[in-house]
MARZA-208286 format. One record per residue: x negated, y, z of N, C-alpha, C in turn; residue number from 1. Coordinates in nm, 3 decimals. Example, Ala and Ser with C-alpha at 12.3 -4.5 7.8 and 13.67 -1.06 7.14 Angstrom:
n_c1: -1.319	n_c2: -0.569	n_c3: 0.780	ca_c1: -1.230	ca_c2: -0.450	ca_c3: 0.780	c_c1: -1.320	c_c2: -0.330	c_c3: 0.780	n: 1
n_c1: -1.285	n_c2: -0.225	n_c3: 0.708	ca_c1: -1.367	ca_c2: -0.106	ca_c3: 0.714	c_c1: -1.290	c_c2: 0.003	c_c3: 0.787	n: 2
This chain:
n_c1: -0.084	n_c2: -0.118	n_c3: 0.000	ca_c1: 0.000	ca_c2: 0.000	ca_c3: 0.000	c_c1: -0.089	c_c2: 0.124	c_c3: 0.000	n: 1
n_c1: -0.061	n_c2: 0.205	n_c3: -0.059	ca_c1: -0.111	ca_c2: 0.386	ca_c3: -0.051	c_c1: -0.085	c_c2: 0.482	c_c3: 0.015	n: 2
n_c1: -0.183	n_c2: 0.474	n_c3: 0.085	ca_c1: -0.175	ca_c2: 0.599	ca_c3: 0.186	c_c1: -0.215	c_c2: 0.708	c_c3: 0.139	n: 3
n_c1: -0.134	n_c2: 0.817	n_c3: 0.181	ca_c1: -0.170	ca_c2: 0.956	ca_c3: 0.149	c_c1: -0.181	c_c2: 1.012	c_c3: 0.283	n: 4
n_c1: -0.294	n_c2: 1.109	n_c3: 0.312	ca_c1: -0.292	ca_c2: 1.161	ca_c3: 0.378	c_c1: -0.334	c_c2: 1.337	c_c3: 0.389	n: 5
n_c1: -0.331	n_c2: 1.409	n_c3: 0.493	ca_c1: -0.348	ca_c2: 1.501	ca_c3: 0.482	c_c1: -0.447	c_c2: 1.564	c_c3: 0.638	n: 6
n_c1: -0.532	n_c2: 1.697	n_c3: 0.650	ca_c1: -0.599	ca_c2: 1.728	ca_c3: 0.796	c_c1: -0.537	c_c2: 1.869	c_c3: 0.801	n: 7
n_c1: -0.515	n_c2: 1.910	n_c3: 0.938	ca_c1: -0.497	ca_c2: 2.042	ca_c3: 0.935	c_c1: -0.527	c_c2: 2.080	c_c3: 1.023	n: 8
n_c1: -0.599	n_c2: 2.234	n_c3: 1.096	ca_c1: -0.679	ca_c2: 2.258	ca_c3: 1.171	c_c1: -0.604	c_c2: 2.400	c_c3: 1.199	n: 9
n_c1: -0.569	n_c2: 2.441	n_c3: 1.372	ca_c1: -0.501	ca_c2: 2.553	ca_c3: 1.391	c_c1: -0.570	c_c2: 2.556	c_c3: 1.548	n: 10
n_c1: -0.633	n_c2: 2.700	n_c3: 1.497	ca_c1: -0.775	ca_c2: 2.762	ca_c3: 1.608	c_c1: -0.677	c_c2: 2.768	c_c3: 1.714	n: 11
n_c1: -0.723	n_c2: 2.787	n_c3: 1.818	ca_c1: -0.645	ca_c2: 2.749	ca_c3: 1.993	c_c1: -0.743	c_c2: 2.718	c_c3: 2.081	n: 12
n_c1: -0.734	n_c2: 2.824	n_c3: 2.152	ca_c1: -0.798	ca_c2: 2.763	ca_c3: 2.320	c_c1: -0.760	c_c2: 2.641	c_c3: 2.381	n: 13
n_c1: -0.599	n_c2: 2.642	n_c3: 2.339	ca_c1: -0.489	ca_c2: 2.521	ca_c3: 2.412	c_c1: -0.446	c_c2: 2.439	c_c3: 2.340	n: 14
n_c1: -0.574	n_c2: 2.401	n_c3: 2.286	ca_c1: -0.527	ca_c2: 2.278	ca_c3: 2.198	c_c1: -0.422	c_c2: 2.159	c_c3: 2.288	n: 15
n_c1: -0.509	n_c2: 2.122	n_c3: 2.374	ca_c1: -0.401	ca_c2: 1.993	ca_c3: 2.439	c_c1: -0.294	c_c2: 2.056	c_c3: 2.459	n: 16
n_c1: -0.253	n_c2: 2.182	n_c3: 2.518	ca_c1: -0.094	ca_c2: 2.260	ca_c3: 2.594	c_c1: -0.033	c_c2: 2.217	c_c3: 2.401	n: 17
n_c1: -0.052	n_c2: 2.225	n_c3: 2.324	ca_c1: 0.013	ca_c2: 2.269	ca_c3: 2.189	c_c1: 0.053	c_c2: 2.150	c_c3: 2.166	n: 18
n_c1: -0.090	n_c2: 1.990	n_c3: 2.169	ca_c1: -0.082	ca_c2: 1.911	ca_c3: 2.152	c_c1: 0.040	c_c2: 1.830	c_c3: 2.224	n: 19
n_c1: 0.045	n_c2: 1.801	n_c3: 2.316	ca_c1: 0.115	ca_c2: 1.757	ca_c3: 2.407	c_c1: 0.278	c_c2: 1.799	c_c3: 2.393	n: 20
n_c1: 0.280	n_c2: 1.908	n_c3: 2.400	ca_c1: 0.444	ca_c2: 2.011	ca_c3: 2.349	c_c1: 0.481	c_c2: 1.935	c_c3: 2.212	n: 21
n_c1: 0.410	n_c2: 1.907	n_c3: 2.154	ca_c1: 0.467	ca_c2: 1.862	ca_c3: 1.983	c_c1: 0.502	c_c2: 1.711	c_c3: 2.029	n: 22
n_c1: 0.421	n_c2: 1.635	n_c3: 2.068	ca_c1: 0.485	ca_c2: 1.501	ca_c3: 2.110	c_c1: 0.610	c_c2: 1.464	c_c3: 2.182	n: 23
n_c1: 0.545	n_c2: 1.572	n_c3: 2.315	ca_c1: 0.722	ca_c2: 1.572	ca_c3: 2.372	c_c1: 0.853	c_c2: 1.631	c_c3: 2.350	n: 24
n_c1: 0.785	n_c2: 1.711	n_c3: 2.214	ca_c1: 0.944	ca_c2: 1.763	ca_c3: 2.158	c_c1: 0.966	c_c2: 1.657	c_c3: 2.055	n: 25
n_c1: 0.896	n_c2: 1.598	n_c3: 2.001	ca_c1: 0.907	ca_c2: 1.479	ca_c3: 1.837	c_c1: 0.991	c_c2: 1.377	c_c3: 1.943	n: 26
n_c1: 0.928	n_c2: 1.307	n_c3: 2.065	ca_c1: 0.976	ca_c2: 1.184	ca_c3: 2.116	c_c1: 1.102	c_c2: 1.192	c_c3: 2.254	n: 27
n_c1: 1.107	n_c2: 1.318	n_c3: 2.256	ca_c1: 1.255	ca_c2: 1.370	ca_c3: 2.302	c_c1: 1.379	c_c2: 1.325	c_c3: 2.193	n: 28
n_c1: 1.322	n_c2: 1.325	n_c3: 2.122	ca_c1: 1.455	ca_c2: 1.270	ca_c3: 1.994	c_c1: 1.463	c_c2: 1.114	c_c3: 1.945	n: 29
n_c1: 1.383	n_c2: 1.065	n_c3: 2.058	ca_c1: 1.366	ca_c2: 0.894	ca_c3: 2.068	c_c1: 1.310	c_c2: 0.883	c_c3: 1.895	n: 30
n_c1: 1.189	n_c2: 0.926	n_c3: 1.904	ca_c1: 1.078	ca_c2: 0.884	ca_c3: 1.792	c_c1: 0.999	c_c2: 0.828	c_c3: 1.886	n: 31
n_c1: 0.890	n_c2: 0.725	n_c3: 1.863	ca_c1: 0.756	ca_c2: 0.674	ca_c3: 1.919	c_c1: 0.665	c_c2: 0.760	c_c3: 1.883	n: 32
n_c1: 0.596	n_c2: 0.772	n_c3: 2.034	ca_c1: 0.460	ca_c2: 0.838	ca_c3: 2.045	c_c1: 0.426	c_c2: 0.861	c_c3: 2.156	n: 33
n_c1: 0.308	n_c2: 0.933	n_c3: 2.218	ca_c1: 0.203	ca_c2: 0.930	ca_c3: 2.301	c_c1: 0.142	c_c2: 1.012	c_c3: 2.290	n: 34
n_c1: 0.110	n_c2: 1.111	n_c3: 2.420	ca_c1: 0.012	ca_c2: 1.185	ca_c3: 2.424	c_c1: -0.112	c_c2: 1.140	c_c3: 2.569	n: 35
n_c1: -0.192	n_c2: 1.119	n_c3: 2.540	ca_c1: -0.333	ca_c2: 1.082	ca_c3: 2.679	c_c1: -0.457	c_c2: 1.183	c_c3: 2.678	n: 36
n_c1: -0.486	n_c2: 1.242	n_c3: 2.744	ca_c1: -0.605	ca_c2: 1.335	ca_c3: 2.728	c_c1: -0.615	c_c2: 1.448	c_c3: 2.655	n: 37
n_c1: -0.698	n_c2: 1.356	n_c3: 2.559	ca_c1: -0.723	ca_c2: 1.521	ca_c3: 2.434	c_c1: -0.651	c_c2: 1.455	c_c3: 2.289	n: 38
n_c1: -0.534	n_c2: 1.300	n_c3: 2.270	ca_c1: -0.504	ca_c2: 1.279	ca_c3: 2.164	c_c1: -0.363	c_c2: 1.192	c_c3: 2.153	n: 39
n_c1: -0.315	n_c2: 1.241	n_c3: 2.036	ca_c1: -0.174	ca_c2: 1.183	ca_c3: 2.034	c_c1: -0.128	c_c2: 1.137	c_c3: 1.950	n: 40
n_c1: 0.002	n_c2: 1.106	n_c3: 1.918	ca_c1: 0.045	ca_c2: 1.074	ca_c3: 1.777	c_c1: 0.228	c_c2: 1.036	c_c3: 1.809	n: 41
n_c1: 0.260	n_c2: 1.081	n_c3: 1.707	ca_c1: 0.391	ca_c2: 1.092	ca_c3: 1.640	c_c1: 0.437	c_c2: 0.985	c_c3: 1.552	n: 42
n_c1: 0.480	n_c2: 0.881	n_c3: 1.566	ca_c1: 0.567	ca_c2: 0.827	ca_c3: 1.461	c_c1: 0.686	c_c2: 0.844	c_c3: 1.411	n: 43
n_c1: 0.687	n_c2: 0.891	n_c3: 1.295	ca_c1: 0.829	ca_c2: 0.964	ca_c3: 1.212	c_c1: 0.844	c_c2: 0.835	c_c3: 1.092	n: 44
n_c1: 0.994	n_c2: 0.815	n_c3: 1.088	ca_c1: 1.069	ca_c2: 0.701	ca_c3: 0.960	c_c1: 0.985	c_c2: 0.691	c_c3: 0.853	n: 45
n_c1: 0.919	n_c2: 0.807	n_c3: 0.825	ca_c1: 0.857	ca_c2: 0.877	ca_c3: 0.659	c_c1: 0.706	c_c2: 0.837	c_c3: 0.704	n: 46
n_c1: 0.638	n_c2: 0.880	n_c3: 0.829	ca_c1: 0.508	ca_c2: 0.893	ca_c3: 0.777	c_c1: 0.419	c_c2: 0.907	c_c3: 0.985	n: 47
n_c1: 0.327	n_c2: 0.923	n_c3: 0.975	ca_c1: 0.229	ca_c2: 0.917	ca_c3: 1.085	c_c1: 0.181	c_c2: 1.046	c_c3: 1.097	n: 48
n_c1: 0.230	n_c2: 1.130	n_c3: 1.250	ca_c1: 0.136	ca_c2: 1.240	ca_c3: 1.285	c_c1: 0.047	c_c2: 1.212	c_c3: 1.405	n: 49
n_c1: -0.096	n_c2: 1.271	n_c3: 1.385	ca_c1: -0.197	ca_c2: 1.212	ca_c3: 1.481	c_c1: -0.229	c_c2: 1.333	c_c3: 1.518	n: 50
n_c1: -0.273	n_c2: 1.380	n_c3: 1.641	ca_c1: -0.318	ca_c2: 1.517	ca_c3: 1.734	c_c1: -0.459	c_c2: 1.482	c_c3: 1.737	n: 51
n_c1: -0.565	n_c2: 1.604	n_c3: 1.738	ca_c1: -0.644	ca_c2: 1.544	ca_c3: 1.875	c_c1: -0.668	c_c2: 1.706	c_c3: 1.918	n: 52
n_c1: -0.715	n_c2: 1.713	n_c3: 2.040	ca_c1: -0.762	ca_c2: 1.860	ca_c3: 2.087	c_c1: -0.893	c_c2: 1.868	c_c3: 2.093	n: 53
n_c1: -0.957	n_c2: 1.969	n_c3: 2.021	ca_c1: -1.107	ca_c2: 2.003	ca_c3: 2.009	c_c1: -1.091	c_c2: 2.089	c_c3: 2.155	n: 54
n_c1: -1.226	n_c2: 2.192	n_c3: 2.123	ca_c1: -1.222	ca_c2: 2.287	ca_c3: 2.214	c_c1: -1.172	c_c2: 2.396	c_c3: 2.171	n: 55
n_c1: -1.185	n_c2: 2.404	n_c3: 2.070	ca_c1: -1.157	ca_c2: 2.582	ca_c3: 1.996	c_c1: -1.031	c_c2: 2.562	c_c3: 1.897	n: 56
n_c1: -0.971	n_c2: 2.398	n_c3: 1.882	ca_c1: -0.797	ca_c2: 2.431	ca_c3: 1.789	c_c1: -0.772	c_c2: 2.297	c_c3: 1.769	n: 57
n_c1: -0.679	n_c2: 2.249	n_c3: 1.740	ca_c1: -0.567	ca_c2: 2.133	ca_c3: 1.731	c_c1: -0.595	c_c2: 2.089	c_c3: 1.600	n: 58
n_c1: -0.667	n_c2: 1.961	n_c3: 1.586	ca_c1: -0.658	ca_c2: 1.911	ca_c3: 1.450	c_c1: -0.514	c_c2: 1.837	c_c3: 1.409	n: 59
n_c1: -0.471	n_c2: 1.876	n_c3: 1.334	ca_c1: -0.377	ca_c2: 1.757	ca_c3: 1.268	c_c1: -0.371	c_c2: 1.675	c_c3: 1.133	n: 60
n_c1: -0.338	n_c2: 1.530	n_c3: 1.159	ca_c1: -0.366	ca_c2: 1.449	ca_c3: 1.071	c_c1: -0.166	c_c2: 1.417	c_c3: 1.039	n: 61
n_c1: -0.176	n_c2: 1.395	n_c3: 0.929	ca_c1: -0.078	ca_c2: 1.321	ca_c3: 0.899	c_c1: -0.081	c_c2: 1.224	c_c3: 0.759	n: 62
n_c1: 0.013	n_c2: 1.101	n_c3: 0.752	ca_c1: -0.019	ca_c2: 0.991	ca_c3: 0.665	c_c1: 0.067	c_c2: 0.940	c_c3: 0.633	n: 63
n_c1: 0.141	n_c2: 0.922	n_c3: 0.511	ca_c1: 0.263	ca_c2: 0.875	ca_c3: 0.456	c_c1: 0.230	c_c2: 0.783	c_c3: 0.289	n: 64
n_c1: 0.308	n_c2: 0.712	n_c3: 0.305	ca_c1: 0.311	ca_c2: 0.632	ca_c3: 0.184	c_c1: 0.337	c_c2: 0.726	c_c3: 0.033	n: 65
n_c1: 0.369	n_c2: 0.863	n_c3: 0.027	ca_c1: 0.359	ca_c2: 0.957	ca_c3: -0.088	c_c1: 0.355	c_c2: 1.099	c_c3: -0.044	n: 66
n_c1: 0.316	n_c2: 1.151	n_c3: -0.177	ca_c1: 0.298	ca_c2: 1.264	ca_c3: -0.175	c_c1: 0.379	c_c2: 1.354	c_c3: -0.105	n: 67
n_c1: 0.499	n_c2: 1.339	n_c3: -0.153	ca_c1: 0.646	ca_c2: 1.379	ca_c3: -0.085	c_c1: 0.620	c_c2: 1.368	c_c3: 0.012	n: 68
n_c1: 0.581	n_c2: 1.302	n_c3: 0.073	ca_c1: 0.664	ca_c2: 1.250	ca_c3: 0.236	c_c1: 0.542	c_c2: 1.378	c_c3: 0.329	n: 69
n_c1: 0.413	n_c2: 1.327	n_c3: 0.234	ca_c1: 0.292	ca_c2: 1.387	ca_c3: 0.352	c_c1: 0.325	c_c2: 1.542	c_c3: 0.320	n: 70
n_c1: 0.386	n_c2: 1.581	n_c3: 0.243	ca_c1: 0.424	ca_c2: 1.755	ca_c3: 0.222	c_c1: 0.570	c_c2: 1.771	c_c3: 0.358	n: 71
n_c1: 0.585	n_c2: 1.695	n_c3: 0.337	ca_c1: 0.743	ca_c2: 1.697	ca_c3: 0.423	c_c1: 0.699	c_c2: 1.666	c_c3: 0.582	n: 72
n_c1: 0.635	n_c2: 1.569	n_c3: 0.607	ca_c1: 0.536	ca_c2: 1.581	ca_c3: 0.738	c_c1: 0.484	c_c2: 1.713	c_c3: 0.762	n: 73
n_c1: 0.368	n_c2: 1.760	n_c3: 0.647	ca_c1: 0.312	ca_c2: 1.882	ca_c3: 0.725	c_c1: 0.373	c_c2: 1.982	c_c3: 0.771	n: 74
n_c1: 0.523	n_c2: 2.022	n_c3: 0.662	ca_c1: 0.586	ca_c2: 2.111	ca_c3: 0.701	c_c1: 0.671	c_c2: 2.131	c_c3: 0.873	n: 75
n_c1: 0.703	n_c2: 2.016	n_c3: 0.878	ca_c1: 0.798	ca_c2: 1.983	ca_c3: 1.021	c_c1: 0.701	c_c2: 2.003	c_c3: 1.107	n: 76
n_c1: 0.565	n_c2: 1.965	n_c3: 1.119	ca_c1: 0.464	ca_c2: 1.976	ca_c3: 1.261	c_c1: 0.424	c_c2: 2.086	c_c3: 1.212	n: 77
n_c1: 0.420	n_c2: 2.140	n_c3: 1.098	ca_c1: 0.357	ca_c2: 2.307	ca_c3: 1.121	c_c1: 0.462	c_c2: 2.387	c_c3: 1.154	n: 78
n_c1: 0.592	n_c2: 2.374	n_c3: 1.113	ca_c1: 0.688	ca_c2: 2.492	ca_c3: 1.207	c_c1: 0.722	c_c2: 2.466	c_c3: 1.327	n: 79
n_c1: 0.738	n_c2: 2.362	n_c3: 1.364	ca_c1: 0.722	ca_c2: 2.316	ca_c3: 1.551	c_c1: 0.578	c_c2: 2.371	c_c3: 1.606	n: 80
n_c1: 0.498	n_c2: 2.335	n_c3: 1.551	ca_c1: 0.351	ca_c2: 2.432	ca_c3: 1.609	c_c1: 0.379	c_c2: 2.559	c_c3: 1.603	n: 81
n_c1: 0.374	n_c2: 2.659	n_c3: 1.495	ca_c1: 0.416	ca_c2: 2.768	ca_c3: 1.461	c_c1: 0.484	c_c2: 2.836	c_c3: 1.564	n: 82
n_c1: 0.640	n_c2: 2.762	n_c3: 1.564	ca_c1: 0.723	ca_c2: 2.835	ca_c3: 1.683	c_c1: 0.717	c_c2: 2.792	c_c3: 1.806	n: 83
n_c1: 0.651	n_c2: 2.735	n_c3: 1.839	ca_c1: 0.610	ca_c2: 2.682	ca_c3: 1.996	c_c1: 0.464	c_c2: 2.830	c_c3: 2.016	n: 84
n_c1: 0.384	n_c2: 2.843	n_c3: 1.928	ca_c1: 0.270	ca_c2: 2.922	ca_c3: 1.942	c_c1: 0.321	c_c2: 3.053	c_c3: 1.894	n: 85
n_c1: 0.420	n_c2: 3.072	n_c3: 1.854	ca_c1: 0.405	ca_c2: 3.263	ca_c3: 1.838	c_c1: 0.320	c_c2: 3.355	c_c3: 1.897	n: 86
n_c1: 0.366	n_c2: 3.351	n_c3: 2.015	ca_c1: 0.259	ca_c2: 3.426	ca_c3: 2.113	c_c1: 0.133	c_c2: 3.441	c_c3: 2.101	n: 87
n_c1: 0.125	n_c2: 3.310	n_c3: 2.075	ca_c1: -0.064	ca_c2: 3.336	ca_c3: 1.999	c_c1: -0.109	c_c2: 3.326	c_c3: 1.803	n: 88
n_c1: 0.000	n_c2: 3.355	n_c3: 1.833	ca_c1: 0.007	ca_c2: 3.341	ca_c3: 1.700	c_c1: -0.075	c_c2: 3.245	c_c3: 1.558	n: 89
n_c1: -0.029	n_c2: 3.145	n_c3: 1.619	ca_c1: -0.108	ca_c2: 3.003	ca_c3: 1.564	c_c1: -0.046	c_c2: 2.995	c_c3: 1.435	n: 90
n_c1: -0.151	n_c2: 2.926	n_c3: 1.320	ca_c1: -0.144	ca_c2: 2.912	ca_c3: 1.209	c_c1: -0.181	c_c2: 2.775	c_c3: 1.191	n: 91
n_c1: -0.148	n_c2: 2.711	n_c3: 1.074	ca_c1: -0.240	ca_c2: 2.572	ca_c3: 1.027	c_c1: -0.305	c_c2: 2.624	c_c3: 0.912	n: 92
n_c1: -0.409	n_c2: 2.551	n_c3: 0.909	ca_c1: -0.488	ca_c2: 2.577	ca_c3: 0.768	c_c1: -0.520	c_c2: 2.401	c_c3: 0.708	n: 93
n_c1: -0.449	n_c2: 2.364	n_c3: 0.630	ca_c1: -0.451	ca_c2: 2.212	ca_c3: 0.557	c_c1: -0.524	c_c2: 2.205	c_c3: 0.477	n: 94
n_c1: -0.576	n_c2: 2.074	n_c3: 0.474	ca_c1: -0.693	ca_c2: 2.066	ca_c3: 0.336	c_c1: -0.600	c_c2: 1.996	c_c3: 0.232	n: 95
n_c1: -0.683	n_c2: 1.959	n_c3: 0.063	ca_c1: -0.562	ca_c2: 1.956	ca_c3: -0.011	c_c1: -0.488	c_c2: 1.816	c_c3: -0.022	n: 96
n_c1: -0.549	n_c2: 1.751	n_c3: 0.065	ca_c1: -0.483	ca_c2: 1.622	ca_c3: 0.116	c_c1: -0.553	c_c2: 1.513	c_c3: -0.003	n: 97
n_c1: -0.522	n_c2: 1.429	n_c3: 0.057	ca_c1: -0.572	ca_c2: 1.268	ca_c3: -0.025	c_c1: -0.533	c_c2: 1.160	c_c3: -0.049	n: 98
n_c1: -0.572	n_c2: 1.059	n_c3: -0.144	ca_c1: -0.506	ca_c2: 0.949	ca_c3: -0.141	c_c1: -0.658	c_c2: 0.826	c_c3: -0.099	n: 99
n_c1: -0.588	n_c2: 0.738	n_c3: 0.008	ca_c1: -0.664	ca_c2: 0.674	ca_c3: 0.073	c_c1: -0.609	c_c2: 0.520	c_c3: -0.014	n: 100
């Protein structure tokens, strides 16, 4: 099977506070996932979101069986990041994604 995937990187002091908030808002809606330390992950119907917390911003990974899906992933964890971070006004910056 083909994985597509994608990285995205959004600068933050609070990486884990950001990290952690996205899991427990994704698995509040009885999705599977986990947050421990500095890393997490999201399982969504469509595709795989993975956290980890650096020191200086929140990497995000995500991985879906198509193109579609991994565009449709990034969008949902970047506006849940987004509006959870206003205040600091957090951004993602994605690379142009891949096929694995």
């Amino acid at each position: 099977m083909t994985e597509f995937t994608s990285v995205g990187r959004s600068a933050t002091g609070r990486a884990s506070r950001y990290g952690s908030q996205l899991v427990k808002h994704f698995t509040a809606k009885d999705v599977e996932g986990s947050w421990e330390d500095t890393r997490g992950f999201v399982r969504f119907s469509f595709g795989l979101a993975e956290f980890e917390a650096a020191d200086d911003a929140l990497i995000l990974r995500v991985a879906c069986t198509s193109e579609e899906d991994v565009a449709r992933l990034r969008d949902v964890v970047e506006r849940h990041l987004v509006r959870f971070g206003t205040r600091d006004e957090l951004s993602v910056t994605w690379d142009s994604g891949s096929e694995n």
